[in-house]
KEMILO-292366 format. One record per residue: z, x, y of N, C-alpha, C in turn; residue number from 1; chain. Coordinates in steps of 0.001 Angstrom, whole numbers. Each point is the difference from the previous one (the first is absolute). Layout:
# KEMILO-292366
{{Z,X,Y},{Z,X,Y},{Z,X,Y},NUM,A}
...
# end
This chain:
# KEMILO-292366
{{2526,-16708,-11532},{-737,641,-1078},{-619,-1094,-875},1,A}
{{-1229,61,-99},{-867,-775,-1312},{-404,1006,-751},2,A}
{{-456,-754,-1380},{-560,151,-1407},{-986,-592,50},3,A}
{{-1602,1124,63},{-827,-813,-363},{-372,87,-1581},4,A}
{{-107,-724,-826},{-658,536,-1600},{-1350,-625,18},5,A}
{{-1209,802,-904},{-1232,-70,-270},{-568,-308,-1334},6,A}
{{198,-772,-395},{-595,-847,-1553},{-1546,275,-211},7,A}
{{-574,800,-848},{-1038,-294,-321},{-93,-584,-1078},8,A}
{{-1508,-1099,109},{358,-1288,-956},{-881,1011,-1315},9,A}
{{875,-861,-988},{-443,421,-1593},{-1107,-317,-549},10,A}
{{163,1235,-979},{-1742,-321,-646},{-320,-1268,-137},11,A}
{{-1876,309,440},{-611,-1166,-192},{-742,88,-970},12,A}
{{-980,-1255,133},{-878,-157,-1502},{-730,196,607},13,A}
{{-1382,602,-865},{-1237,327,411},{-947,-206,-1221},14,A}
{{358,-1067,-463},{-909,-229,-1566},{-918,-1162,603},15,A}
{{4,-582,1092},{-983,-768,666},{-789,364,1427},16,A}
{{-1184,630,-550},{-569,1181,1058},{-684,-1403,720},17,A}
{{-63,-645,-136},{-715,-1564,1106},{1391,-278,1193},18,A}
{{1260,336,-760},{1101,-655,920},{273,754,1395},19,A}
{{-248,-665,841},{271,220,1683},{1229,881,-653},20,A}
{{193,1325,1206},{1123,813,-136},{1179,-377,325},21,A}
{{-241,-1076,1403},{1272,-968,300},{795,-626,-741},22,A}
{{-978,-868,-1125},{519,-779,-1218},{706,1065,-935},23,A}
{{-442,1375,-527},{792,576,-1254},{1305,-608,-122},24,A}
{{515,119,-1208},{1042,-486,-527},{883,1133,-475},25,A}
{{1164,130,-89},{211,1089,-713},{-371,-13,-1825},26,A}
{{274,1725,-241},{-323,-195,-1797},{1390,-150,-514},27,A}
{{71,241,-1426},{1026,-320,-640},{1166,1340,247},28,A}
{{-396,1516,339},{350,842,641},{655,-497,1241},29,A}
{{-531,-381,886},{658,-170,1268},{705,-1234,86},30,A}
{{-209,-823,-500},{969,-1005,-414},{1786,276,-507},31,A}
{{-259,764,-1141},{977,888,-734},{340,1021,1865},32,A}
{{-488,346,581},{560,1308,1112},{518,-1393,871},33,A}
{{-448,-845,824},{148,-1042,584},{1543,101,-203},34,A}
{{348,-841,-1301},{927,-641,-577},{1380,1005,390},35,A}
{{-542,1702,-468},{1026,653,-302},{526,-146,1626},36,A}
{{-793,469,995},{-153,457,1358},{663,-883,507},37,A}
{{96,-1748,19},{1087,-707,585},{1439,293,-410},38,A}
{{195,205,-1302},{752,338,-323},{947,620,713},39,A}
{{-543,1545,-153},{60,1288,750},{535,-318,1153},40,A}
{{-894,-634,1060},{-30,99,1162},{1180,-927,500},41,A}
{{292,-1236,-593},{1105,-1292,504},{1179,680,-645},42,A}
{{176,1845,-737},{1071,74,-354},{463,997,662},43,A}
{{-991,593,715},{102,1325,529},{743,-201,1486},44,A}
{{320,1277,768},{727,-280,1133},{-1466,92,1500},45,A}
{{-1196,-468,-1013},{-799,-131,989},{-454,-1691,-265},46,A}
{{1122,-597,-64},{-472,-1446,34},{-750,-542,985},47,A}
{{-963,-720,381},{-674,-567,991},{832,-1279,373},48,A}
{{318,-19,1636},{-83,-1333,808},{-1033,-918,157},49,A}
{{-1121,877,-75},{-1145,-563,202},{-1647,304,-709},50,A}
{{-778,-671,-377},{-1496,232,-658},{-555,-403,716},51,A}
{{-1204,1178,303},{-1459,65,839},{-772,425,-1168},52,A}
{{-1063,-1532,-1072},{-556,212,-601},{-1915,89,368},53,A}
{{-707,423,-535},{-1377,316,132},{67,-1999,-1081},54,A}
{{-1467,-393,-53},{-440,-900,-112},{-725,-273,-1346},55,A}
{{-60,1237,-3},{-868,526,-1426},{333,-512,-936},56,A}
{{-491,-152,-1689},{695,-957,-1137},{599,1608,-285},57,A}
{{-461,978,-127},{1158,1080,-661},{1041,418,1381},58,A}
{{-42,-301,909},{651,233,565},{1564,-1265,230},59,A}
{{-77,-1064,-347},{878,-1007,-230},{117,-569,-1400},60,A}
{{-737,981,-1130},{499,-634,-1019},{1182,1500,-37},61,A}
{{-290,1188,679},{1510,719,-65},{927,-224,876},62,A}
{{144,-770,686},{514,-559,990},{778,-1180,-745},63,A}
{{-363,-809,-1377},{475,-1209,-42},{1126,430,-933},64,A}
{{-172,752,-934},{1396,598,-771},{1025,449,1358},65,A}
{{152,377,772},{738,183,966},{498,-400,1150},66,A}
{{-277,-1123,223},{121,-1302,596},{896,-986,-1358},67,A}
{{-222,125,-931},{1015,-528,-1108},{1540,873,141},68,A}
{{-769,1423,176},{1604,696,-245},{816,-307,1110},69,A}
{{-1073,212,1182},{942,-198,1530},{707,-1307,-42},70,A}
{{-397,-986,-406},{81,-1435,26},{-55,-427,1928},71,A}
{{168,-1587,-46},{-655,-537,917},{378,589,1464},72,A}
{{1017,741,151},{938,798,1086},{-723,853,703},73,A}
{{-1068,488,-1039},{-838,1032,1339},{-1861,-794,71},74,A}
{{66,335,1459},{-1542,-897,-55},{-1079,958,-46},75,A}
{{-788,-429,-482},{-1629,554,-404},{-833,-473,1148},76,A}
{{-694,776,202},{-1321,-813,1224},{-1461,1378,-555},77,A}
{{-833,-546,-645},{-1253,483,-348},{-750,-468,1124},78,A}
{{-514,1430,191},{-1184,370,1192},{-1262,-34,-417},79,A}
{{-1134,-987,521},{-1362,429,-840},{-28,1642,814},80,A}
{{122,409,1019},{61,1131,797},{569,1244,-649},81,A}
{{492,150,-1215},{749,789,-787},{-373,588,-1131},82,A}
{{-1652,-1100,58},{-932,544,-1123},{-699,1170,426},83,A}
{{-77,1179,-911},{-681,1310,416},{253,1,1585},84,A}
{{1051,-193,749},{474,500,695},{107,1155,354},85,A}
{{-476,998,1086},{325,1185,492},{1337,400,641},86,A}
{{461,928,461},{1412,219,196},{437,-1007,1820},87,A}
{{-1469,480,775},{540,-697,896},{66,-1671,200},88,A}
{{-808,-521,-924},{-34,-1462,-285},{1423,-461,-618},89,A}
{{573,1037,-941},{1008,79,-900},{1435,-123,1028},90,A}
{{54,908,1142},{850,-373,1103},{147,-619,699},91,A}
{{-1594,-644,451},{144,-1176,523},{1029,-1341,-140},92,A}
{{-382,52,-1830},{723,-1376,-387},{1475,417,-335},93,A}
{{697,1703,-558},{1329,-44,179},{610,50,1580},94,A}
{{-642,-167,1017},{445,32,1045},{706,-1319,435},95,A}
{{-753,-1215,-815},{111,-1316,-118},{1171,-1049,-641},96,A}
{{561,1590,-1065},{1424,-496,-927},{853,-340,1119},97,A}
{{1199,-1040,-1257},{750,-571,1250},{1288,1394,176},98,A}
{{547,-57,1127},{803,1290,-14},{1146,-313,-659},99,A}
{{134,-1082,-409},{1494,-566,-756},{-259,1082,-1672},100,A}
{{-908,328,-177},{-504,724,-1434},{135,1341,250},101,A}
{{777,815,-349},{735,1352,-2},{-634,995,-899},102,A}
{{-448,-949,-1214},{-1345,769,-921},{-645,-895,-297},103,A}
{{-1383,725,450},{-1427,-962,-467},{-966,611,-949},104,A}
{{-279,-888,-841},{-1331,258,-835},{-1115,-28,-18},105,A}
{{-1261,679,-77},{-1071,-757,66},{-1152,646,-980},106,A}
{{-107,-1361,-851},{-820,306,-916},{-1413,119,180},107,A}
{{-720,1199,-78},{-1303,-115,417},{-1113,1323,-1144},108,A}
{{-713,113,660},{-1177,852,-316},{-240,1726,242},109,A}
{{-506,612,-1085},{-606,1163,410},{-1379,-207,481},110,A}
{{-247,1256,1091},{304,870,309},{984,-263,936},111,A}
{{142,-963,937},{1014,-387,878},{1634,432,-95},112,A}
{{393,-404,-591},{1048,258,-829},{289,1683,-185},113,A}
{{-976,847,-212},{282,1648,-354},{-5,644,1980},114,A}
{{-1183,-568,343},{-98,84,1768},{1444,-664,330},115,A}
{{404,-742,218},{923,-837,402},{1420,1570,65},116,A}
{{146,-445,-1334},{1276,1258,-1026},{-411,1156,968},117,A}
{{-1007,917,621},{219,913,-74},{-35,125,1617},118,A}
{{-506,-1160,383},{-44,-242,1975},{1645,-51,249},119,A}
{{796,-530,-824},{1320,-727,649},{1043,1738,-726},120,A}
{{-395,572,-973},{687,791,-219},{659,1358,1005},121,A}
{{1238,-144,804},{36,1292,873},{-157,1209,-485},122,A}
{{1103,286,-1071},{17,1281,-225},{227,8,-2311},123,A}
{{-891,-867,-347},{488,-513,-2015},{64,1638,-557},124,A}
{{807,9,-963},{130,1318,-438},{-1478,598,-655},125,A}
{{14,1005,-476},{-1677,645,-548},{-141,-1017,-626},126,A}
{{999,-145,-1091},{-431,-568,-1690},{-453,-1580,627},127,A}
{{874,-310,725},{-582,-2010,243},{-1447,346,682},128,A}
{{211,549,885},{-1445,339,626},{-1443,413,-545},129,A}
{{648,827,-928},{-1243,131,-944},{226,-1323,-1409},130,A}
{{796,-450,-757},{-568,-1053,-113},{-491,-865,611},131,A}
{{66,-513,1487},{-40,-1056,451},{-1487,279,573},132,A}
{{-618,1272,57},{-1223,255,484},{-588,-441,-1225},133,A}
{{60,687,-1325},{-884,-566,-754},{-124,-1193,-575},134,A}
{{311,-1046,1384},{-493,-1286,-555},{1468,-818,-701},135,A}
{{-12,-1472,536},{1502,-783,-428},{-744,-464,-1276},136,A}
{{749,62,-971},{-642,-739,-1407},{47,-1098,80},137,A}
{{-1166,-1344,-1010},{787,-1471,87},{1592,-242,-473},138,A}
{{788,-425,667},{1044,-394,31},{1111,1099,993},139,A}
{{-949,1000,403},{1225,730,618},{423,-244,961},140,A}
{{1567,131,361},{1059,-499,800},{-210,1249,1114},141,A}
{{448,197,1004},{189,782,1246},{1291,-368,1050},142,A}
{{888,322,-81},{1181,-231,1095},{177,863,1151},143,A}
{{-454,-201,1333},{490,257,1170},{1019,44,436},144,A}
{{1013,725,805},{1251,-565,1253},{-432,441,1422},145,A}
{{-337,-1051,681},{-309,-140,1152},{582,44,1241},146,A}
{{367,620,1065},{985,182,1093},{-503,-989,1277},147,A}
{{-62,-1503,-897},{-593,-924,833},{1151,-1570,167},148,A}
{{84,-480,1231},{1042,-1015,59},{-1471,-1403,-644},149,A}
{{-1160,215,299},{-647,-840,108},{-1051,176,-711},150,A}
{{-628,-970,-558},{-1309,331,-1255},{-1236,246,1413},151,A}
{{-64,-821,934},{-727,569,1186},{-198,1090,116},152,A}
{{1145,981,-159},{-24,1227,410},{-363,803,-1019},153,A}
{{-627,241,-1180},{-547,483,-966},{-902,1269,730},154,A}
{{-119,1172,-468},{-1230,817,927},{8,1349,-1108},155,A}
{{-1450,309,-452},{41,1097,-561},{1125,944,473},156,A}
{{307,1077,-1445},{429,1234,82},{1324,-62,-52},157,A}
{{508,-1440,187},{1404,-214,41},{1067,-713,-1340},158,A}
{{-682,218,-1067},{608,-409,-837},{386,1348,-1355},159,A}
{{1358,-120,-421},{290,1228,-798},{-65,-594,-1590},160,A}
{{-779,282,-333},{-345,-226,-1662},{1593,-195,-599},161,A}
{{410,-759,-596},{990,-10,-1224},{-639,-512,-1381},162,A}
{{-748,-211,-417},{-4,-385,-1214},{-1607,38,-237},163,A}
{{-939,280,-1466},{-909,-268,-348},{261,224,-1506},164,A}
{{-940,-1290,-333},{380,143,-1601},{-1111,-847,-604},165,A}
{{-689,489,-827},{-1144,-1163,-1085},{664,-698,-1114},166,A}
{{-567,-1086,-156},{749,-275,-1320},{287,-118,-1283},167,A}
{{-1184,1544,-215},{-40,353,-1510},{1427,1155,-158},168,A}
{{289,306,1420},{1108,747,-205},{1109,-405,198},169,A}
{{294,-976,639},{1386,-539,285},{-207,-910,-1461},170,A}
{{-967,-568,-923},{128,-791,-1246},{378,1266,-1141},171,A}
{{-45,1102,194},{-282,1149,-448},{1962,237,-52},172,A}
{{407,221,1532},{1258,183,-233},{887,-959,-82},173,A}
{{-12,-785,153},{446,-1731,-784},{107,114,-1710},174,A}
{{-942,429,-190},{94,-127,-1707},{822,1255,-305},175,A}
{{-216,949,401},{1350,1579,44},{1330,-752,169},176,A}
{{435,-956,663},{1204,-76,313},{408,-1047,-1115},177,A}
# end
């Protein structure tokens, strides 16, 4: 059994309409979601063995708060191939994780990322399903369990949703508690 989880990277800036989309940076918003989201994620029982990052500056500046939390124990490998990535490009490169990684991450892009979520989903309950149709927010997380010995073996339809969450709501119930 693997864990795949799906990071979408955090808000970006868009106050420089000249800046290549590759370059965006995140804003002070997604910075603040970034931050919380490693957090979150290096505490949660969906820790990553492993990061499959996109190349992008918003896509590894949410990537770099979480690579702090993981510390040096789990390795990162950014894909230029991961940028606006489609779902089957997207399998390509988790096919590529090493199998020693039991849960993998990979931080990447919409629309890819919502295609991806809803190709690998077998049977997600209504409510994930219909959030997860209308679109992963920046920063939203997605957790898979996979009935796979091997990241090779990845194949639509075969993954059962456990977890989706944005992180105005998990910062939302953080401050409740």
């Amino acid at each position: 059994m693997k864990r795949l989880c799906l990071l979408r990277h955090a808000k970006s800036d868009w106050g420089d309409p000249a800046k290549d989309d590759f370059d965006r940076p995140l804003n002070a918003r997604g910075s603040k979601a970034a931050g919380f989201m490693a957090g979150y994620i290096a505490a949660s029982p969906y820790r990553p063995d492993a990061v499959l990052c996109s190349t992008a500056a918003r896509a590894t500046a949410t990537c770099a708060p979480l690579c702090e939390a993981l510390g040096k124990g789990v390795p990162v490998t950014y894909r230029d191939e991961l940028y606006h990535a489609m779902p089957d490009a997207m399998l390509d490169e988790i096919r590529k994780a090493p199998d020693e990684a039991q849960t993998l991450l990979v931080v990447g892009h919409n629309p890819g990322l919502v295609l991806l979520a809803m190709a690998l989903a077998e049977d997600p309950d209504e409510e994930t399903a219909l959030r997860v149709a209308h679109g992963v927010p920046t920063g939203g997380f997605i957790v898979f369990e996979l009935p796979i010995e091997h990241w090779s073996d990845i194949a639509e339809g075969e993954g059962r949703t456990v977890f989706f969450g944005r992180p105005r709501d998990l910062m939302a119930a953080e401050a409740e508690n």
